[in-house]
N, C-alpha and C positions, 0 to 999 in steps of 0.2 A: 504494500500500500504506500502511496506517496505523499508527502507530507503536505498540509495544507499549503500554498504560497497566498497571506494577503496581499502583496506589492501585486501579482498576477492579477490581471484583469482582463476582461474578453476586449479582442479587438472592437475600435470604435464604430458605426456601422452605419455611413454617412446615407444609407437608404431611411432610416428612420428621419432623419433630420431634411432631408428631401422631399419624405411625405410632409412632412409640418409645413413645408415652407408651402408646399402644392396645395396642401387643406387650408391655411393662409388667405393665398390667392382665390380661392374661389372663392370663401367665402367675401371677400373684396369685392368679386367680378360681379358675383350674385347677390346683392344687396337684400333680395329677397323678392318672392315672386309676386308678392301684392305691388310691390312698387317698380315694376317692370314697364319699360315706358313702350307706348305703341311706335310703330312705323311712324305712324304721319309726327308723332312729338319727336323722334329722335332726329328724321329730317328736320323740324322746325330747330330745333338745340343746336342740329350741327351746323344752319345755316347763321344763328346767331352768332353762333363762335366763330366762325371764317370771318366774318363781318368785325367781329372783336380783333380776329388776329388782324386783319389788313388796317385798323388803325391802329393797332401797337404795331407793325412790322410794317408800314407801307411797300418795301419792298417785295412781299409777296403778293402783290396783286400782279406782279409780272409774272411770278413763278405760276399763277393760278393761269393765267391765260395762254402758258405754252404748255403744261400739264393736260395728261389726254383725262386725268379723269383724277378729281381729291378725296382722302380719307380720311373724316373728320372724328375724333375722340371728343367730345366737347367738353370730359369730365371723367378724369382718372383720380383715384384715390390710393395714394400709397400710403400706409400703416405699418408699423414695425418695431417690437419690444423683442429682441435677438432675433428671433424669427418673422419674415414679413412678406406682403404680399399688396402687389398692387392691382386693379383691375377697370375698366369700363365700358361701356357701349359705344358704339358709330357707327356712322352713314358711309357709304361709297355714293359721291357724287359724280355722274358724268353727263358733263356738258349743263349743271345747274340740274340733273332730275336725281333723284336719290334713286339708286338701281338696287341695291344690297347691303346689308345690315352685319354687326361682326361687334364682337367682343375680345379685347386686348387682357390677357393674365399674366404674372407670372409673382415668380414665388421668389424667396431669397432669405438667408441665414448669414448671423455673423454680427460683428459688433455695431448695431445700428439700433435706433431709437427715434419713434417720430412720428409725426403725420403728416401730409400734404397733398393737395388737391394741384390738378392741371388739368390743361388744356392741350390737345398733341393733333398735327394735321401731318397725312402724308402726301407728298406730290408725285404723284404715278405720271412718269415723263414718257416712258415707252409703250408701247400695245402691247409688248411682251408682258407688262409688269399690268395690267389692266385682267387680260385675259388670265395671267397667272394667279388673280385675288378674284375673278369670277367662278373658275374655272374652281380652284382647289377650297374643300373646307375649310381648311386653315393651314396656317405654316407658322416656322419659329423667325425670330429676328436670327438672322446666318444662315437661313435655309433659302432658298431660292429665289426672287430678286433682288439686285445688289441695294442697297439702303445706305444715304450719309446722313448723318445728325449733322444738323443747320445752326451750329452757335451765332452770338452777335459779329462777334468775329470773322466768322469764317463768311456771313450774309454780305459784309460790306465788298467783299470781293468775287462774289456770287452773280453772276447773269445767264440770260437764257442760254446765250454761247457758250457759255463755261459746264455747263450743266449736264454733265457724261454719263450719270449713276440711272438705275432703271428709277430709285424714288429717291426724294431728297425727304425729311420730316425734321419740325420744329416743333418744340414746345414752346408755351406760352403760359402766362397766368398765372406762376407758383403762387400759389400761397401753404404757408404752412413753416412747421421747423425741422424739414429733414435738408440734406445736403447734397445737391445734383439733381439730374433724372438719370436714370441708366435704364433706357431698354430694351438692353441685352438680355436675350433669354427668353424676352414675352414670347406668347405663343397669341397667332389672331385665328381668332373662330367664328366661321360664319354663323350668324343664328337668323331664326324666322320670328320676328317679335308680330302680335295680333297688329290689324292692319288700324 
């Protein structure tokens, strides 16, 4: 028989701490099904928020009108006490008609603490990157088309010519006390909200 060892511990088993971060995020994304907004309000939300974003950023009203088609978040909520998750609902607009509906997740663990709401648009530049967000239930941010985050910085040097990536996305609107947006990781899922 072998002797107890307390210092012996089972390996750590970063699956459990994975699920948390994933139970997290949905419960984020799904705020709950009574307060689940129809088609026609999330259109109405996502068009107020473009409208928001173009006079905080004037510059993307150029990005909007060489874009074959925008993905509007109007209202992401990220939450986070070690383990955290952020999540919310949008429109796919093309050409000004809301065609498809979609929810932004993801999860995350590690030393962080907080809460903050945003606003996040994507600019679908190419038909590859339209048909690929019609076409597929969802995909992860790194999974199939290429995607740049839009700092202030990098906006000032930003024009339709410069514009190579299949989507460009900007957030907008922090409020709150956590530190960044990152996201890496989210996964967008199409959904069918009542009409």
């Amino acid at each position: 028989m072998r002797p107890h060892d307390p210092a012996a511990q089972p390996p750590h088993r970063p699956d459990r701490r994975t699920a948390l971060a994933l139970v997290a995020a949905a419960a984020l994304a799904r705020p709950g099904l009574a307060a689940a907004a129809t088609a026609r309000e999330l259109a109405k939300e996502g068009r107020l928020a473009l409208d928001n974003l173009f006079a905080v950023r004037p510059e993307s009203r150029a990005w909007a009108k060489t874009a074959k088609a925008i993905m509007v978040f109007p209202r992401i909520t990220k939450a986070a006490v070690l383990v955290g998750g952020q999540g919310g609902d949008g429109v796919l607009f093309v050409k000004d008609r809301a065609i498809a509906f979609y929810r932004i997740a993801a999860g995350s663990f590690g030393l962080q603490f907080g809460a903050q709401k945003f606003s996040y648009a994507m600019f679908l530049m190419t038909q590859k990157a339209v048909d690929y967000a019609k076409e597929s239930e969802g995909w992860a941010f790194g999974s199939g088309p290429s995607v740049a985050l839009i700092d202030e910085g990098a906006a000032v040097n930003l024009n339709t010519t410069t514009m190579r990536k299949d989507i460009y996305a900007v957030a907008w609107g922090q409020e709150g006390l956590m530190a960044g947006i990152d996201l890496e990781g989210s996964k967008i899922t199409k959904i069918h909200p009542e009409p």
